[in-house]
Backbone as CSV, one residue per row, in Angstrom:
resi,resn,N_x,N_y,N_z,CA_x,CA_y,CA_z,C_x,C_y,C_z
1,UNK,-58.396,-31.342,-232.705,-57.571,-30.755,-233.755,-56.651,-29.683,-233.178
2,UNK,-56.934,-28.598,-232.530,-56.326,-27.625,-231.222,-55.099,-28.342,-231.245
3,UNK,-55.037,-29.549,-230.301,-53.741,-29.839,-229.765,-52.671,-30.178,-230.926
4,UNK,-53.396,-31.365,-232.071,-52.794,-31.716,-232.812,-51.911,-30.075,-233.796
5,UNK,-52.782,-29.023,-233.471,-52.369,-28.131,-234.384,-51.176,-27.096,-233.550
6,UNK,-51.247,-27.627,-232.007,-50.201,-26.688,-231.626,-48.851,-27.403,-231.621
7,UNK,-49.680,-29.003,-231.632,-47.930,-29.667,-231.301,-47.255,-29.325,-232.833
8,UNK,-47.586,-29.002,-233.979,-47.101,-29.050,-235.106,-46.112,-27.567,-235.008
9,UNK,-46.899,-26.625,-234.350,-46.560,-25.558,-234.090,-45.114,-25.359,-233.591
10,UNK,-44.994,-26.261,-232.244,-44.096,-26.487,-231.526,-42.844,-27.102,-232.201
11,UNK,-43.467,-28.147,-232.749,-42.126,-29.104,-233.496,-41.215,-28.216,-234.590
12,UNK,-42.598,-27.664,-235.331,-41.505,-26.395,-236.127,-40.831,-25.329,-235.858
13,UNK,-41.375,-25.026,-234.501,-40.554,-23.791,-233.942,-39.262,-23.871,-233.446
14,UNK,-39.336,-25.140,-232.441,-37.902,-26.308,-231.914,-37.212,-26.766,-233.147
15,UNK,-37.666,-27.161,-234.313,-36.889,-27.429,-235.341,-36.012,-26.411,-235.933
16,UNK,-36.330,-25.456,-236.040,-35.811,-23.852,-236.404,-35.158,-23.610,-235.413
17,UNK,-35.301,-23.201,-234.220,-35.061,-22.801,-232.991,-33.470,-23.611,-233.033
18,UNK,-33.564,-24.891,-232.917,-32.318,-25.995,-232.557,-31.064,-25.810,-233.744
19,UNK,-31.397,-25.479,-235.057,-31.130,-25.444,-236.362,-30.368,-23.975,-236.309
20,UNK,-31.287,-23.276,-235.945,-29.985,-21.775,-235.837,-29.163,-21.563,-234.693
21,UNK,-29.634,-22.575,-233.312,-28.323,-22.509,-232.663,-27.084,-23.417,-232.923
22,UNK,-27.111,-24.486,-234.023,-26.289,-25.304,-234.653,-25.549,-24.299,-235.560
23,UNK,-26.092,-23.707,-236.375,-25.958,-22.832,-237.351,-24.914,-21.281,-236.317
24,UNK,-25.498,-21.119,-235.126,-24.278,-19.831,-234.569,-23.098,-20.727,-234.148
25,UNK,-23.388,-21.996,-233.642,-22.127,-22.830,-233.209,-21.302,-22.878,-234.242
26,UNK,-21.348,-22.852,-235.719,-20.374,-23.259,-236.847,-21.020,-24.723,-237.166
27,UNK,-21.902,-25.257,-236.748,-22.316,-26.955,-236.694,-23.446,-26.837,-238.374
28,UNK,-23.379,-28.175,-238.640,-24.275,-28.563,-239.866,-25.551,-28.674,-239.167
29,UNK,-26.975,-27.573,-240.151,-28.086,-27.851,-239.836,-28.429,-28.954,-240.694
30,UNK,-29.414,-30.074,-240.671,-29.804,-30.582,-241.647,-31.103,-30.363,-241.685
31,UNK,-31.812,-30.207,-242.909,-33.293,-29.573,-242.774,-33.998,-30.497,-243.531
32,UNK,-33.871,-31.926,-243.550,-35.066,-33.401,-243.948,-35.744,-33.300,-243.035
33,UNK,-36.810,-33.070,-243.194,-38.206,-33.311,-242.954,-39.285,-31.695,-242.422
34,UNK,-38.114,-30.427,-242.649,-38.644,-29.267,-242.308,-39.607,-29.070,-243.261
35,UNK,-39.830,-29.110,-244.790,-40.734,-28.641,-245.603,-41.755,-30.003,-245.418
36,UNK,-41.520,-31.236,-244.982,-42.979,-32.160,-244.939,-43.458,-31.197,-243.441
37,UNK,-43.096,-30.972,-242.355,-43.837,-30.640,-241.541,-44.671,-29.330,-241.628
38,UNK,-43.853,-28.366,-242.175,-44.659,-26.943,-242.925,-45.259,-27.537,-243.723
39,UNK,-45.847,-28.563,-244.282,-47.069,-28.907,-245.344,-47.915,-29.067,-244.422
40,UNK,-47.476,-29.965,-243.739,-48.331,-31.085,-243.218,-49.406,-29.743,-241.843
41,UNK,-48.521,-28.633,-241.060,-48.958,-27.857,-240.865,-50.598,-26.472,-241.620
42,UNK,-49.922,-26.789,-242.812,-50.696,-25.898,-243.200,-51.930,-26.504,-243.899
43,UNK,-51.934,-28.020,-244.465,-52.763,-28.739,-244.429,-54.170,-28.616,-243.263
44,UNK,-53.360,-28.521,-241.913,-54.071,-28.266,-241.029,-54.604,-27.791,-240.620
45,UNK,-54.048,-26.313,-241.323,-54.573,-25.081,-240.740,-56.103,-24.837,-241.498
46,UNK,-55.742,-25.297,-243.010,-56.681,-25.279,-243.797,-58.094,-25.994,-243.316
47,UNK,-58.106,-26.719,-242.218,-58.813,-27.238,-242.150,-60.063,-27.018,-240.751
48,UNK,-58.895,-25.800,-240.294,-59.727,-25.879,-239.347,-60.719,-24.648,-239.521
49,UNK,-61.703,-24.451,-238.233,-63.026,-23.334,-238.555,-62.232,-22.209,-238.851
50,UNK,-63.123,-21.100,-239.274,-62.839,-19.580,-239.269,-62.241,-18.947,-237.594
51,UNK,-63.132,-19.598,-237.044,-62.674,-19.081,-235.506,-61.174,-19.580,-234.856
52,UNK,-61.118,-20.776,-235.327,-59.643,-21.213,-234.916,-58.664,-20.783,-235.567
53,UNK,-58.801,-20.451,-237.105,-58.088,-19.895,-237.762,-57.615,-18.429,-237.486
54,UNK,-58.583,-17.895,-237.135,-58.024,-16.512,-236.325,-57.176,-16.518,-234.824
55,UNK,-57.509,-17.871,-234.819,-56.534,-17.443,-233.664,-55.171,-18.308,-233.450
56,UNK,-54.964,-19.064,-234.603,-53.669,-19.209,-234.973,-53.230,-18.409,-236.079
57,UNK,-54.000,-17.365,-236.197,-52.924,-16.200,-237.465,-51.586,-15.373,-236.850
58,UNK,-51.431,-14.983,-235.545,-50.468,-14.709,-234.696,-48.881,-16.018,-235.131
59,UNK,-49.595,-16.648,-234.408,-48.892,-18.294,-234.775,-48.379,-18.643,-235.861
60,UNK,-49.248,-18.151,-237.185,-48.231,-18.191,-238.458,-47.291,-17.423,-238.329
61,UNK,-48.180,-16.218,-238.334,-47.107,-15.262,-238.488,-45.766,-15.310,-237.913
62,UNK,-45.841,-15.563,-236.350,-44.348,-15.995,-235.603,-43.491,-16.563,-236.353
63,UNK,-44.261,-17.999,-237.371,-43.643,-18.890,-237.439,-42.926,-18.331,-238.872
64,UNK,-43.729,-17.856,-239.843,-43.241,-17.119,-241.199,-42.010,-16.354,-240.791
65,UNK,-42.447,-15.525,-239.644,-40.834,-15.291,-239.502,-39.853,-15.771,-238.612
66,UNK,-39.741,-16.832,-238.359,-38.743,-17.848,-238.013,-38.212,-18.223,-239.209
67,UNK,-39.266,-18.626,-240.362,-38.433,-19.354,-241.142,-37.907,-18.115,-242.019
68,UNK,-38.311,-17.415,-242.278,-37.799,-16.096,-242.827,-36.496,-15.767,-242.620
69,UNK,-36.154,-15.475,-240.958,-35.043,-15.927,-240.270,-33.807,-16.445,-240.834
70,UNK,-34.480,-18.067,-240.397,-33.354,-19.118,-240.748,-33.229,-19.240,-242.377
71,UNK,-34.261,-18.684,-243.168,-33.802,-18.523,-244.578,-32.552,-17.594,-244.881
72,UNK,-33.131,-16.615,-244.477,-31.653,-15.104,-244.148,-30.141,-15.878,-243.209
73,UNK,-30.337,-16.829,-242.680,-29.036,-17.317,-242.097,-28.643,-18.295,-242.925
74,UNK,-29.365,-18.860,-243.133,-28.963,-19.650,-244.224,-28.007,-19.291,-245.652
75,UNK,-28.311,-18.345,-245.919,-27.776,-17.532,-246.998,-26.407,-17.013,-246.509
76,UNK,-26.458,-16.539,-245.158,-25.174,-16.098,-245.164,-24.291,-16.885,-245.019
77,UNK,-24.306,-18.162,-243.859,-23.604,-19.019,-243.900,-23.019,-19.968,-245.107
78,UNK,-24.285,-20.198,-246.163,-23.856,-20.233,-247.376,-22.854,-19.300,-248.365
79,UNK,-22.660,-18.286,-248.307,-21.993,-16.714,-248.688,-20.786,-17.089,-247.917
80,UNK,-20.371,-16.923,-246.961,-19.470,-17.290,-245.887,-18.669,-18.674,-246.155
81,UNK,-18.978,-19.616,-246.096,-18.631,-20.996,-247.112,-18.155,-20.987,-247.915
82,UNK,-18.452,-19.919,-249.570,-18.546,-20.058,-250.682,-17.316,-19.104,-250.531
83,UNK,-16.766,-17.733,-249.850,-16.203,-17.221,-249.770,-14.917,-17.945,-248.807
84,UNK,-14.929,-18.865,-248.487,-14.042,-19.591,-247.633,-13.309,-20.266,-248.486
85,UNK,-14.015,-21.287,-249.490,-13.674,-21.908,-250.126,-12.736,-21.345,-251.622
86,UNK,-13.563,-19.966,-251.910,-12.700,-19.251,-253.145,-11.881,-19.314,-252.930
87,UNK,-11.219,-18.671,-251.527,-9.613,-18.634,-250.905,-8.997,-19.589,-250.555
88,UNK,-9.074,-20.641,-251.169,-8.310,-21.987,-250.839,-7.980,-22.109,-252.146
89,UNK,-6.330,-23.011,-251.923,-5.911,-24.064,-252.811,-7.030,-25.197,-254.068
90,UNK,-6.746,-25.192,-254.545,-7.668,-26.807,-254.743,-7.515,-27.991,-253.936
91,UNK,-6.268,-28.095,-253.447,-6.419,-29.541,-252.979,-6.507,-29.464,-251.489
92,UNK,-6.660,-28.089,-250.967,-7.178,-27.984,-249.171,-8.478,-27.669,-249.267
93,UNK,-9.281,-27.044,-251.007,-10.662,-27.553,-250.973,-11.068,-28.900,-251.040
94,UNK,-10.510,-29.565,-251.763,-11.158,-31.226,-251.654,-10.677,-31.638,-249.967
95,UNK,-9.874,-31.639,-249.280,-9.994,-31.579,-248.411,-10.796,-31.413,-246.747
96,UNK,-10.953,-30.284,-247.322,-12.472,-29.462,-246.505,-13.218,-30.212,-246.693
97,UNK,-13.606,-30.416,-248.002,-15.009,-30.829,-248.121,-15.507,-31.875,-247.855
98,UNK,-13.939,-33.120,-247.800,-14.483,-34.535,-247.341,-14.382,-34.296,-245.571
99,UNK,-13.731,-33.335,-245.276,-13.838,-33.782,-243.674,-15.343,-33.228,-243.396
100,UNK,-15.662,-31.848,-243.981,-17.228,-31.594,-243.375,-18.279,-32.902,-244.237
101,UNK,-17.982,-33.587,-245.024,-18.882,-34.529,-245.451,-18.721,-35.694,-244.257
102,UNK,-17.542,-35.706,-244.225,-17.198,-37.294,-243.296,-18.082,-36.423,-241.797
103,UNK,-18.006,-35.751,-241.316,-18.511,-35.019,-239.850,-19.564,-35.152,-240.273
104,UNK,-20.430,-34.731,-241.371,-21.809,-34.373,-241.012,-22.548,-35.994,-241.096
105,UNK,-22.269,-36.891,-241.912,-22.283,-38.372,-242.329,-22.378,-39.257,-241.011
106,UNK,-21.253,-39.066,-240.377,-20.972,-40.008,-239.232,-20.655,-41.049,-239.299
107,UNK,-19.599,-40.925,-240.564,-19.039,-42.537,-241.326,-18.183,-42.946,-240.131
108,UNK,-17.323,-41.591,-239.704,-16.300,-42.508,-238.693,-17.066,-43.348,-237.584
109,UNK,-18.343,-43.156,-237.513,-18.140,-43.530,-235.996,-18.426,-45.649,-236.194
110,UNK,-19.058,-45.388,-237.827,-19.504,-46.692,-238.388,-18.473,-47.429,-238.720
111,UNK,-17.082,-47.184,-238.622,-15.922,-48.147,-238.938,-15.427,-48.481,-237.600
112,UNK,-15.309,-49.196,-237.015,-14.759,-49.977,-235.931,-13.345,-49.943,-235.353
113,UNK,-12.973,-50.404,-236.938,-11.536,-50.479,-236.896,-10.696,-49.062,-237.154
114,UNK,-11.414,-48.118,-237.469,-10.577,-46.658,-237.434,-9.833,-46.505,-238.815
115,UNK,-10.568,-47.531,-239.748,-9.176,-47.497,-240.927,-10.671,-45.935,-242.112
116,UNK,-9.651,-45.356,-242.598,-10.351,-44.774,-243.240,-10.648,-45.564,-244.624
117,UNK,-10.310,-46.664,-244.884,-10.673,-47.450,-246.304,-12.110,-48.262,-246.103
C-alpha cells in the first residue's frame, strides 16, 4: 500500500507542479482527472494504519498546499481574463475566444486540409 500511496502522491504533485508552469507560460491548464485522483488519494489514505497515517500527514499537508496554490492562481488568471475581455470590442471578444477554444481543442491539427470549415 506504501508505494501505491506515494505514487498517488507523486502524480498529484507533477500534476499541479506541470499545471502552474503552463499557467506562468500564459498556456491552458486542463484539470480532468485532478479531483478523481485527490479522491482516489484520500480513499487511500483512509485506509491505511494509524502509523502510516502519521507519516503521510507532512505529505498532505505539502500537498493541501499545492493545491491551495494552484487554487489562488487559478483565480487570478481567471480575474486577469475576465478583465481582458471587459476591455474588448464584442466582436475581438468572440474572436479571442474561438482562437483560445480552437488552441486548447486541437481542432486544427485534425483537419488535413487546413480549411477552417
Amino acid at each position: 500500500m506504501t508505494t501505491e500511496t506515494e505514487k498517488l502522491f507523486s502524480d498529484i504533485h507533477k500534476f499541479v507542479s506541470v499545471g502552474r508552469t503552463l499557467m506562468r507560460e500564459g498556456k491552458i491548464m486542463e484539470l480532468n482527472g485532478l479531483d478523481d485522483q485527490v479522491k482516489i488519494l484520500c480513499e487511500t489514505v483512509l485506509q491505511l494504519t494509524q502509523e502510516e497515517r502519521i507519516i503521510y500527514a507532512d505529505w498532505l499537508q505539502e500537498l493541501l498546499g499545492d493545491l491551495k496554490t494552484l487554487g489562488d492562481e487559478l483565480v487570478v488568471q481567471r480575474d486577469l481574463v475576465a478583465d481582458e475581455i471587459r476591455g474588448m470590442p464584442s466582436h475581438q471578444k468572440a474572436n479571442v475566444a474561438y482562437r483560445k477554444v480552437d488552441a486548447s481543442d486541437g481542432y486544427h491539427e485534425r483537419d488535413p486540409d487546413g480549411d477552417d470549415e
